[in-house]
C-alpha atoms as an extended CHARMM CRD file, in Angstrom:
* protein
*
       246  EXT
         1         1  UNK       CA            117.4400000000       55.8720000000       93.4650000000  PROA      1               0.0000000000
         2         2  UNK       CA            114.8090000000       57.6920000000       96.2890000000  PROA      2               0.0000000000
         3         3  UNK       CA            111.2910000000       58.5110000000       94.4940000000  PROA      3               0.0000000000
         4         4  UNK       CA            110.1330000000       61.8980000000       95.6800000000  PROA      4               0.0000000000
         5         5  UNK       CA            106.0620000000       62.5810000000       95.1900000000  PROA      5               0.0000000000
         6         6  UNK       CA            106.6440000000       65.3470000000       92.3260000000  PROA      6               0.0000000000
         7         7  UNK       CA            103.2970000000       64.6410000000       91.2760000000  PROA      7               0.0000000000
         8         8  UNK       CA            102.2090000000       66.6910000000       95.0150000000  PROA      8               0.0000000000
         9         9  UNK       CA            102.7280000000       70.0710000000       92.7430000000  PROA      9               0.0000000000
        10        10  UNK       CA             99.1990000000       69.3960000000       90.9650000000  PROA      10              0.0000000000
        11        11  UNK       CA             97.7250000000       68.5990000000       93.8140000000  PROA      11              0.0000000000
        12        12  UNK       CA             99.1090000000       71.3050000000       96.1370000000  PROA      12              0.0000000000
        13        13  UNK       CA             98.0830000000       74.0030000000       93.0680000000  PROA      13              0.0000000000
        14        14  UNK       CA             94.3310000000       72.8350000000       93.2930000000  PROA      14              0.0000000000
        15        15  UNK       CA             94.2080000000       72.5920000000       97.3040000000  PROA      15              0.0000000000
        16        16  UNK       CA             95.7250000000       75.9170000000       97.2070000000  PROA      16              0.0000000000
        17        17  UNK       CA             92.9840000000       77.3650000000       94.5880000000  PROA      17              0.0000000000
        18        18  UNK       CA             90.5850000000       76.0900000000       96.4960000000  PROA      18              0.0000000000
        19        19  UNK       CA             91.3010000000       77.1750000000       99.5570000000  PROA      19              0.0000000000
        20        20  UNK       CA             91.6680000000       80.8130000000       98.1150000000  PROA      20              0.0000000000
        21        21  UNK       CA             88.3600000000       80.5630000000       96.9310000000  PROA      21              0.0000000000
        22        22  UNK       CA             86.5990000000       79.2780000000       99.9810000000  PROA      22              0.0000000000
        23        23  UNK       CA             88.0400000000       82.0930000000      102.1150000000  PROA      23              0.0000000000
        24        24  UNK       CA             86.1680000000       84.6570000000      100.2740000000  PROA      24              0.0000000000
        25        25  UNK       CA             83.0850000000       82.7340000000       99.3720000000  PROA      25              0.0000000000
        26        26  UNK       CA             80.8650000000       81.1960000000      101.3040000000  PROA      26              0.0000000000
        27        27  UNK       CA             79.2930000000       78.4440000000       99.2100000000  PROA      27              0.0000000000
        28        28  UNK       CA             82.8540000000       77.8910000000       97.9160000000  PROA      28              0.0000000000
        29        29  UNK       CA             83.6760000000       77.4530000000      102.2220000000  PROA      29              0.0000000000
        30        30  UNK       CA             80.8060000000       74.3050000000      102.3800000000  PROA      30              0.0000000000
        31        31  UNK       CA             81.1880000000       72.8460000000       98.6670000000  PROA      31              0.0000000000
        32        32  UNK       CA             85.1510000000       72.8600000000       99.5990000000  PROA      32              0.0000000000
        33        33  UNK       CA             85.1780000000       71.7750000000      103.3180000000  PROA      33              0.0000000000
        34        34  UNK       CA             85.5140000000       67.9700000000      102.7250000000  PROA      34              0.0000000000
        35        35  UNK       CA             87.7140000000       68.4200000000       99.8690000000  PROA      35              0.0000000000
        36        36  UNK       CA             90.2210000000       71.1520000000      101.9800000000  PROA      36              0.0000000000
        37        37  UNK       CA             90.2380000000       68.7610000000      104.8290000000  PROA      37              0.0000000000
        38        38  UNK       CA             90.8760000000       65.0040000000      103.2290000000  PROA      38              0.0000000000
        39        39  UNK       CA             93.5340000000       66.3040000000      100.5120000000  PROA      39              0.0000000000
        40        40  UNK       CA             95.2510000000       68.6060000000      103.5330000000  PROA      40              0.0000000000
        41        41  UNK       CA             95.8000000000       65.3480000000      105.4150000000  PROA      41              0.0000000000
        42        42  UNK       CA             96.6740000000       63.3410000000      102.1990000000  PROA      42              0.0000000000
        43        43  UNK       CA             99.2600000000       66.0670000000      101.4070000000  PROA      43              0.0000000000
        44        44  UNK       CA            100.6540000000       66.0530000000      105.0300000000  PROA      44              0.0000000000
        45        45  UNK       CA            101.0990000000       61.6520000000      104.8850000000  PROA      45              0.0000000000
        46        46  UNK       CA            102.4400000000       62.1510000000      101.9150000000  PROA      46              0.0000000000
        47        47  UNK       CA            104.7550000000       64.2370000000      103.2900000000  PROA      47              0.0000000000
        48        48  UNK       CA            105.4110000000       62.0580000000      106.2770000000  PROA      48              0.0000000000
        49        49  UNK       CA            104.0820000000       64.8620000000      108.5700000000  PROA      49              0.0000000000
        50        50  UNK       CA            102.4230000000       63.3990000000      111.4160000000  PROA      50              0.0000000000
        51        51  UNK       CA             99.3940000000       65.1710000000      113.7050000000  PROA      51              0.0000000000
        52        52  UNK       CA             97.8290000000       65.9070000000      110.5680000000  PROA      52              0.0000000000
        53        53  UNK       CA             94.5310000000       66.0840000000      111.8070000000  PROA      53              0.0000000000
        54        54  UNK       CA             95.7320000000       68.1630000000      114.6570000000  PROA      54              0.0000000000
        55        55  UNK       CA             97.2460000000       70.8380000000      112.6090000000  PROA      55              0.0000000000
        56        56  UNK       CA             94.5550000000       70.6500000000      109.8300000000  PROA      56              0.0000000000
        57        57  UNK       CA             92.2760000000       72.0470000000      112.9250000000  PROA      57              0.0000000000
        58        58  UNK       CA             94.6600000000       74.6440000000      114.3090000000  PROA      58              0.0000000000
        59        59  UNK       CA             94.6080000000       76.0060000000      110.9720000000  PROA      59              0.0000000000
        60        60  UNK       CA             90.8920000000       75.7390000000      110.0390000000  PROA      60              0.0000000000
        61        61  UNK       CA             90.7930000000       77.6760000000      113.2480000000  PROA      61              0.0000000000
        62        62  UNK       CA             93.4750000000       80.5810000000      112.3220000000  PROA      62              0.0000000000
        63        63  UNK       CA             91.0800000000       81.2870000000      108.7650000000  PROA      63              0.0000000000
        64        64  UNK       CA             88.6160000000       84.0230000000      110.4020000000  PROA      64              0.0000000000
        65        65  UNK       CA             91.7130000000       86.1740000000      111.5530000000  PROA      65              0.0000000000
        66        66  UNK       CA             93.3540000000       85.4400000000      108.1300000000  PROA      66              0.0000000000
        67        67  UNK       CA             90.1960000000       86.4860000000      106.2430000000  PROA      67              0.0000000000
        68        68  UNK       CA             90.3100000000       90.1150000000      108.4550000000  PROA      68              0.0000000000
        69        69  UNK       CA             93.8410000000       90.6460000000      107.7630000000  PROA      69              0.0000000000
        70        70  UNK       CA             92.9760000000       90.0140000000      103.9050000000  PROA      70              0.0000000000
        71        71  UNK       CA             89.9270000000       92.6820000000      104.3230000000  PROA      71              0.0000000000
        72        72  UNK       CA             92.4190000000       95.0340000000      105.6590000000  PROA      72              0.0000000000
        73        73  UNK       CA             94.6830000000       94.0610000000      102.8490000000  PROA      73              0.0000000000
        74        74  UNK       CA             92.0320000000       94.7850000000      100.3030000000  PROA      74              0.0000000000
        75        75  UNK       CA             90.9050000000       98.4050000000      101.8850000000  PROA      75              0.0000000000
        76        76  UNK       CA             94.9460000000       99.4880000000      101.7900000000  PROA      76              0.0000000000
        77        77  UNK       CA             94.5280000000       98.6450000000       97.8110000000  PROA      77              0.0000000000
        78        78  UNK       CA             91.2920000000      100.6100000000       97.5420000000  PROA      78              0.0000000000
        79        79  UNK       CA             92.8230000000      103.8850000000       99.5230000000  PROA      79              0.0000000000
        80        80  UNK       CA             96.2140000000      103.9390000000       97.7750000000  PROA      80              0.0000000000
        81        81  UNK       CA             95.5570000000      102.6850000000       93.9880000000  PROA      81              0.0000000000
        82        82  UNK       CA             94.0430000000      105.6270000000       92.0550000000  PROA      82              0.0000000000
        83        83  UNK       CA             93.5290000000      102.6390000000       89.3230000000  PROA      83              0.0000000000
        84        84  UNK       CA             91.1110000000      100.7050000000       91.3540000000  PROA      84              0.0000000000
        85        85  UNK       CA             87.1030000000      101.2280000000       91.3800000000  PROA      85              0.0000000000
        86        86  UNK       CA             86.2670000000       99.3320000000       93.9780000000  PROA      86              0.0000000000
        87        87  UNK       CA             86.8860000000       96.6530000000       96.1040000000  PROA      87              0.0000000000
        88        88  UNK       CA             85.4230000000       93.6770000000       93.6850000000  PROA      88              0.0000000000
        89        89  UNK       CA             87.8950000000       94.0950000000       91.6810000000  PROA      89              0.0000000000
        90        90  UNK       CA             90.5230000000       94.0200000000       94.0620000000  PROA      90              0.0000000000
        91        91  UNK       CA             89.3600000000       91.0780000000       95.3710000000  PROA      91              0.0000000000
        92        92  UNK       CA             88.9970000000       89.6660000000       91.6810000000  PROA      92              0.0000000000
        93        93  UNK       CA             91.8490000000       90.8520000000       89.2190000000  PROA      93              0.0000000000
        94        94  UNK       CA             94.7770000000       92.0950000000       91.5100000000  PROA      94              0.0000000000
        95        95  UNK       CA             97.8170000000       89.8050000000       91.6160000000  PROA      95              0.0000000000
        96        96  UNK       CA             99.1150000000       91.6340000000       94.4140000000  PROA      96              0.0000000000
        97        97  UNK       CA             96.5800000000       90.9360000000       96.2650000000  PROA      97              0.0000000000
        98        98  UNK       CA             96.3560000000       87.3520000000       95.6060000000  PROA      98              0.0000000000
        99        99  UNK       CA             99.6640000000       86.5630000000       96.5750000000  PROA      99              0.0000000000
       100       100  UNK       CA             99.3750000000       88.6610000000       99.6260000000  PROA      100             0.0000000000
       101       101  UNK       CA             96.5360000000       86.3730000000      100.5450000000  PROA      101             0.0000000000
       102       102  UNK       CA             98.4200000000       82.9170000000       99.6990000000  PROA      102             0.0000000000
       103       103  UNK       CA            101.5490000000       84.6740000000      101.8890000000  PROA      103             0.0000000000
       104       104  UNK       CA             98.8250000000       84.9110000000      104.7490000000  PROA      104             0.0000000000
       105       105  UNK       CA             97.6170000000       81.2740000000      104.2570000000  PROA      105             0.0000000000
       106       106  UNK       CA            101.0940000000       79.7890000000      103.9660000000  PROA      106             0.0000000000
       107       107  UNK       CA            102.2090000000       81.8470000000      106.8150000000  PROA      107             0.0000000000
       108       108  UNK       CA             99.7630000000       80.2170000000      108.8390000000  PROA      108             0.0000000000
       109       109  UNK       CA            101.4210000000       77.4940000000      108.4540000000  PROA      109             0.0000000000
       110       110  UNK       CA            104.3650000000       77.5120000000      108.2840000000  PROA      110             0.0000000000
       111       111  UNK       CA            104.0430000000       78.8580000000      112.2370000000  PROA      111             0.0000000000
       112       112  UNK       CA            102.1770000000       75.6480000000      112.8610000000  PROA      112             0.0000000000
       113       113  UNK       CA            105.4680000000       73.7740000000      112.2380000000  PROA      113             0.0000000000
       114       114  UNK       CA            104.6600000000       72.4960000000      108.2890000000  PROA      114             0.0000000000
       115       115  UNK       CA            106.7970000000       71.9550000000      106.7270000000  PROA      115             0.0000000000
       116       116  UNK       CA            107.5170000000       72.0170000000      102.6320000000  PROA      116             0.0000000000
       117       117  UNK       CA            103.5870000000       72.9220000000      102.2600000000  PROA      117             0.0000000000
       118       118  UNK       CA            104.0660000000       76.3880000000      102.8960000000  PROA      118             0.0000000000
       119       119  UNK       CA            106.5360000000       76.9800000000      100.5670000000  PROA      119             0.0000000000
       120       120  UNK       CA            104.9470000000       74.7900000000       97.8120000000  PROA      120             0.0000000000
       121       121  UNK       CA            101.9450000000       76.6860000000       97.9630000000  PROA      121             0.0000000000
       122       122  UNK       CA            103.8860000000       80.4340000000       97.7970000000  PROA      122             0.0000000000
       123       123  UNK       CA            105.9500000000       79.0420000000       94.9220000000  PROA      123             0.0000000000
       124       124  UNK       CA            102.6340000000       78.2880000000       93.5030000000  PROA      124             0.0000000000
       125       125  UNK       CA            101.7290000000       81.9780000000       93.3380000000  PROA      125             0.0000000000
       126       126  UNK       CA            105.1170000000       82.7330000000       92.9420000000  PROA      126             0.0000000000
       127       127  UNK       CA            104.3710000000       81.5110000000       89.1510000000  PROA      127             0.0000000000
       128       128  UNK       CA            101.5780000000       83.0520000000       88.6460000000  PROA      128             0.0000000000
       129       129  UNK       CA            102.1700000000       86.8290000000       90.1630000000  PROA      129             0.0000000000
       130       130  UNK       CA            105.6830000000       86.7670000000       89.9760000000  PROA      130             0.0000000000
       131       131  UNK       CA            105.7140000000       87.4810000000       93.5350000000  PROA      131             0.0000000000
       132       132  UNK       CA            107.9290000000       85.7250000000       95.4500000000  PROA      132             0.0000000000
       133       133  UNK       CA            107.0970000000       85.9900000000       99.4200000000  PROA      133             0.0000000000
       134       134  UNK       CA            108.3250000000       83.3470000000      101.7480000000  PROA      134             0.0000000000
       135       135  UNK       CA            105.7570000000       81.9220000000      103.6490000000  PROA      135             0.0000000000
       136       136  UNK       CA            108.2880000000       82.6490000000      107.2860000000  PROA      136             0.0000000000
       137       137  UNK       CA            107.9230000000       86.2240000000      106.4380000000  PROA      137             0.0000000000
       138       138  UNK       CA            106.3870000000       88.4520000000      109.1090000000  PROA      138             0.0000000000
       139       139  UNK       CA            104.2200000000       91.1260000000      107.2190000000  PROA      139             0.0000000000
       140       140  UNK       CA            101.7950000000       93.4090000000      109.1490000000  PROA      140             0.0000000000
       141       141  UNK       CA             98.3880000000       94.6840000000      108.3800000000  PROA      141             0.0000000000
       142       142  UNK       CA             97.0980000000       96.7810000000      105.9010000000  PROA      142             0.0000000000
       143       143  UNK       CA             99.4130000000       95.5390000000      103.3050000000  PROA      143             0.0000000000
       144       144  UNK       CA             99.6630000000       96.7790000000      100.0330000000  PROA      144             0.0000000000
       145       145  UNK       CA            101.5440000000       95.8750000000       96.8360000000  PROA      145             0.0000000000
       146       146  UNK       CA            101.2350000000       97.8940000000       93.6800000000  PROA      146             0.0000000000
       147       147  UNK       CA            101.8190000000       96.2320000000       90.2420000000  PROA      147             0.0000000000
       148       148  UNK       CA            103.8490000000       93.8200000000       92.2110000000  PROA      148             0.0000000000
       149       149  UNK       CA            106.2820000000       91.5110000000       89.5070000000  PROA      149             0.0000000000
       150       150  UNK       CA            109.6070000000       91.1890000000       90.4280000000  PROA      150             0.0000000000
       151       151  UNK       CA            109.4400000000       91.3540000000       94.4060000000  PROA      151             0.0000000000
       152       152  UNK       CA            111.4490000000       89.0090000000       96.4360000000  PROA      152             0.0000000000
       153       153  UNK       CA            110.6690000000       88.9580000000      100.2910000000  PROA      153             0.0000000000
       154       154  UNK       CA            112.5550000000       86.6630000000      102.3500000000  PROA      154             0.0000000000
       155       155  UNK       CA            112.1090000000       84.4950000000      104.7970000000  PROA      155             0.0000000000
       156       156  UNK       CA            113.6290000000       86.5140000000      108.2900000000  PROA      156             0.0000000000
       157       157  UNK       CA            111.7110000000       89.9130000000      106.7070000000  PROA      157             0.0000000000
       158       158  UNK       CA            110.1220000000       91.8160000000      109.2530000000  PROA      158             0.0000000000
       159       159  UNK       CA            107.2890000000       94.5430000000      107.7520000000  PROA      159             0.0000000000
       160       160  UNK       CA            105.4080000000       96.7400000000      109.9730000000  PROA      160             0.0000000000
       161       161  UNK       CA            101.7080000000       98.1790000000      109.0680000000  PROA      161             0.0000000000
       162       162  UNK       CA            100.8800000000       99.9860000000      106.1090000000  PROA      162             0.0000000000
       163       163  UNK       CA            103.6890000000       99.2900000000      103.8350000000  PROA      163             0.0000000000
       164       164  UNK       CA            103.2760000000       99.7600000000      100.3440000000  PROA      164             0.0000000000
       165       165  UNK       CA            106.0000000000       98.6490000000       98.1650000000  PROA      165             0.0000000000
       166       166  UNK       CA            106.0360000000       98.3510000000       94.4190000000  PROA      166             0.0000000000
       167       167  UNK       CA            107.3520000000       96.5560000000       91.5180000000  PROA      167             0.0000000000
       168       168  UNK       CA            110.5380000000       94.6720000000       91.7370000000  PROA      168             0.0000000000
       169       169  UNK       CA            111.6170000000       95.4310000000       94.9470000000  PROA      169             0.0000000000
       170       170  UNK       CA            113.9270000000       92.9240000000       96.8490000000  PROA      170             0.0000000000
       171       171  UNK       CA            114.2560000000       92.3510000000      100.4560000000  PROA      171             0.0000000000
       172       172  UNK       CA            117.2580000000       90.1120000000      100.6690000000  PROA      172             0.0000000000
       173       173  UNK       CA            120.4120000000       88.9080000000      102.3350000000  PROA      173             0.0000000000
       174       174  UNK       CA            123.3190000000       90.4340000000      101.9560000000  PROA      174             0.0000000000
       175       175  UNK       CA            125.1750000000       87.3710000000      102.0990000000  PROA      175             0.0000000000
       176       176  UNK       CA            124.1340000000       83.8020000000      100.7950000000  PROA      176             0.0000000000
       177       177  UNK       CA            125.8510000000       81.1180000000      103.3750000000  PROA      177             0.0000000000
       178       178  UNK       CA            123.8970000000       77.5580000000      104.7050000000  PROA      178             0.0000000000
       179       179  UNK       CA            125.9060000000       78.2770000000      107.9240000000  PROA      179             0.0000000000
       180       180  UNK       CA            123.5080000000       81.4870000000      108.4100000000  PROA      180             0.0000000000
       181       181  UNK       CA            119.8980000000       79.5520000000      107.9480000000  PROA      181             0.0000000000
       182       182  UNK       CA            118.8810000000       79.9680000000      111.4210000000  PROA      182             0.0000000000
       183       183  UNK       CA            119.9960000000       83.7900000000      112.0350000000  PROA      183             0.0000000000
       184       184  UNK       CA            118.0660000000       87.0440000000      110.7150000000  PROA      184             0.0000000000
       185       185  UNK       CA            119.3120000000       87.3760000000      106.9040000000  PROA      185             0.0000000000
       186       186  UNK       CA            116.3560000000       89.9670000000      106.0350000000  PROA      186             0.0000000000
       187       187  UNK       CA            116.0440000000       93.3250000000      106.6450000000  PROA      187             0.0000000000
       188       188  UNK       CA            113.1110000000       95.3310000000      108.9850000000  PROA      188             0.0000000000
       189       189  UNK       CA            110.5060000000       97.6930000000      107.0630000000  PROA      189             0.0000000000
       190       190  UNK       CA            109.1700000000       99.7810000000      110.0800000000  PROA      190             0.0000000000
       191       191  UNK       CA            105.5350000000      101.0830000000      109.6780000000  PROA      191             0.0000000000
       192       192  UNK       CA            104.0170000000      103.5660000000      106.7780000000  PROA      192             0.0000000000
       193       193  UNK       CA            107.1060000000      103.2810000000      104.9020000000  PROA      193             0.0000000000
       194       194  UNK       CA            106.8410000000      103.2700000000      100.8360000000  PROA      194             0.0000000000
       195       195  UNK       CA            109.6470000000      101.1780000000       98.8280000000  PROA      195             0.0000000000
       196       196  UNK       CA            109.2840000000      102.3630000000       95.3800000000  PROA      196             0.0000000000
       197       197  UNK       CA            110.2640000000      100.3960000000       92.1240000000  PROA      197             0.0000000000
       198       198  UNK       CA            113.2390000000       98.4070000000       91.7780000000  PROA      198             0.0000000000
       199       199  UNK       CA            115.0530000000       99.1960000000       95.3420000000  PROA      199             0.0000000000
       200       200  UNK       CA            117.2700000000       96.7580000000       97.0370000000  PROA      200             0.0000000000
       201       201  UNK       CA            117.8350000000       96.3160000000      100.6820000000  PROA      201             0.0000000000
       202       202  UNK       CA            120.0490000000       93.8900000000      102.2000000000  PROA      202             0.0000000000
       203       203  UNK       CA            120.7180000000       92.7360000000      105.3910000000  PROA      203             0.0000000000
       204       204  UNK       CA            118.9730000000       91.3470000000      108.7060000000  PROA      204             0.0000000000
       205       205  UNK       CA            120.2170000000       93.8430000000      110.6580000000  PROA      205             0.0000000000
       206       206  UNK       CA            119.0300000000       96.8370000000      108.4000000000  PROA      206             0.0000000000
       207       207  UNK       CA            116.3080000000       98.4770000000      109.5760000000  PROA      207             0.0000000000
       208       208  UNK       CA            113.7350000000      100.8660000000      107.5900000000  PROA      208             0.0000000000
       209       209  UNK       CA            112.4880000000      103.5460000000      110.4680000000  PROA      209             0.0000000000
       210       210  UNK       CA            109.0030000000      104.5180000000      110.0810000000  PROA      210             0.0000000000
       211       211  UNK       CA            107.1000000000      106.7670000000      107.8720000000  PROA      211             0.0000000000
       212       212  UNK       CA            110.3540000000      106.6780000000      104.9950000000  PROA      212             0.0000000000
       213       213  UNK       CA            110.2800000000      106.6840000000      101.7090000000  PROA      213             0.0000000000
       214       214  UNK       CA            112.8160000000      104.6450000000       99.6410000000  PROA      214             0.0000000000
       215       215  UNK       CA            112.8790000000      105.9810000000       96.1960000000  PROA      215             0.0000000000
       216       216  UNK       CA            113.3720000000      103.7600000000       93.0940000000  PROA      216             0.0000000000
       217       217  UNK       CA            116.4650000000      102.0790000000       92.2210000000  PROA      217             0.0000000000
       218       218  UNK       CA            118.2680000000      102.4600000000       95.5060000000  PROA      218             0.0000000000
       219       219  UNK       CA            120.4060000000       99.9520000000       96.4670000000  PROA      219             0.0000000000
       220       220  UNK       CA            120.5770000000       99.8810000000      100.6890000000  PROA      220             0.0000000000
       221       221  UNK       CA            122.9590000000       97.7880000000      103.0090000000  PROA      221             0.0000000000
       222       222  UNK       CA            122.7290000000      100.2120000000      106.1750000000  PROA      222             0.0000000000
       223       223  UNK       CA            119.7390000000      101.1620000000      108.4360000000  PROA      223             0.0000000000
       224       224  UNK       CA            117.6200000000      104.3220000000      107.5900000000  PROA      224             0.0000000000
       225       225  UNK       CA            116.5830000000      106.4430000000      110.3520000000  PROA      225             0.0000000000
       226       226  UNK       CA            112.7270000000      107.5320000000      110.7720000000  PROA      226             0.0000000000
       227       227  UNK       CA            111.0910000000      109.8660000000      108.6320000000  PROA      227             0.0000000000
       228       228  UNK       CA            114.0210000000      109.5730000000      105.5910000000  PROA      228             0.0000000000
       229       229  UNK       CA            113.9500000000      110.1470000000      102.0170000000  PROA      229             0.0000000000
       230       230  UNK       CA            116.4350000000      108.1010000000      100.2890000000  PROA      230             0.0000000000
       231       231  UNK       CA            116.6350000000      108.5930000000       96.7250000000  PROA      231             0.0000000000
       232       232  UNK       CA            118.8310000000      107.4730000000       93.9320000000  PROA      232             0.0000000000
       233       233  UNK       CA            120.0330000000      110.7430000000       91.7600000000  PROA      233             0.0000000000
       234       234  UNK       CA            121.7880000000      110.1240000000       87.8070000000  PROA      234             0.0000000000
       235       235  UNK       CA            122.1770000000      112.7260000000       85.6430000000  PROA      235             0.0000000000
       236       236  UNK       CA            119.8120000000      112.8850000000       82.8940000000  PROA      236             0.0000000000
       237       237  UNK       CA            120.4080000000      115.0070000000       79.6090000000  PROA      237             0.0000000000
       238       238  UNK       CA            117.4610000000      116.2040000000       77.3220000000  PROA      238             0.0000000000
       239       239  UNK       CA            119.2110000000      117.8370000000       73.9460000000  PROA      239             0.0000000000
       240       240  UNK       CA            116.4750000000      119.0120000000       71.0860000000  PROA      240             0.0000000000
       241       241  UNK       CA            116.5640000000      117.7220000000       67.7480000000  PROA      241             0.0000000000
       242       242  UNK       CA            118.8820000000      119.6690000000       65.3100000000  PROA      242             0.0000000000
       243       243  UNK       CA            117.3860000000      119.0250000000       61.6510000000  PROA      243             0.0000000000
       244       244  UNK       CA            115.7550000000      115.5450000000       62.1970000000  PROA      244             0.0000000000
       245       245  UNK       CA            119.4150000000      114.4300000000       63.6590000000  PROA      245             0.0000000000
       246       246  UNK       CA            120.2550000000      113.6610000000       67.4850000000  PROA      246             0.0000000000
């Protein structure tokens, strides 16, 4: 019977806690560096990844440009959530902002060729957000996701700049087949569009045309030109109360 290294979850959770935290702080960056670098390349041999040191560098490298993606990330909160005060507290208490900036990290990556890591670390945020982004997702800047539980992003998405999207929303495939693993299964969210709660799109060839706004509930498996208003309409009766009794 093969052994697989299960125990790797705890050990990918901490790396991946740790490397949130060292992104944004910078005596987290130098109490973390030896740590982030010796468990990366313990993960990666345990994995039977090779070039470990190689790609542990690449990556170290790619962190600046992931930190000002994440900044951007964090002022798209700021401008569209009337909830928020400031940008602490974006930074501190907003899950969809933390599992934007684990997507970013992952995503990093996974473009470097790793393989498994990525998508242990996005399941790990996965759990606690209830976001589920995969790490071969290709989101653009100024990202923003409001409340956030429920959302499913796959892995051929394609989403422009300034998307906001909301609770539950899923970005799928509209069919499930290994045979189609290496073709686009995901659909295309062009820029400044807004998915509201609960819509479903399907398809790698459908494509969201800028500046559109997909109301909630919609369920979409053809492309939507620029500029649209989709919307999702069910009748909806209000009757008053006769003597206490419906």
């Amino acid at each position: 019977m093969k052994s697989y290294n299960v125990c790797l979850k705890d050990t990918v959770k901490t790396f991946t806690k740790r490397l949130f935290y060292a992104l944004f702080d910078e005596q987290q960056q130098v109490t973390h560096a030896e740590y982030l670098e010796t468990t990366f390349l313990e993960i990666l041999s345990k994995l039977s990844i090779e070039a470990g040191k190689d790609k542990w560098n690449h990556f170290k490298q790619s962190l600046p440009e992931i930190r000002r993606q994440l900044d951007l990330d964090a002022k798209a909160f700021e401008n569209n959530d009337p909830a928020s005060h400031n940008l602490e507290e974006i930074y501190l208490a907003y899950p969809g902002f933390h599992a934007i900036s684990i997507y970013r990290l992952s995503h990093a990556l996974y473009k470097l060729g790793v393989p498994i890591l990525p998508r242990m670390m996005s399941e790990y945020i996965h759990g606690i957000t209830g976001i589920d982004i995969h790490p071969g997702a290709t989101i653009g800047e100024s990202f923003y996701i409001d409340h956030g539980t429920g959302i499913v992003i796959g892995e051929s998405s394609v989403i422009g700049e300034q998307v906001k999207i909301y609770q539950g929303v899923t970005l799928g495939g509209i069919q499930v087949a290994k045979s189609l693993a290496s073709t686009k299964r995901h659909p295309t969210i062009e820029d400044n569009v807004c998915i509201y709660a609960n819509a479903t799109i399907l398809g790698g060839d459908i494509i969201i045309g800028a500046n559109s706004i997909i109301g909630a509930n919609v369920w979409i498996t053809q492309s939507v030109p620029e500029n649209s208003l989709v919307t999702y309409q069910t009748e909806i009766k209000i009757r008053p109360k006769k003597n206490g009794i419906r």
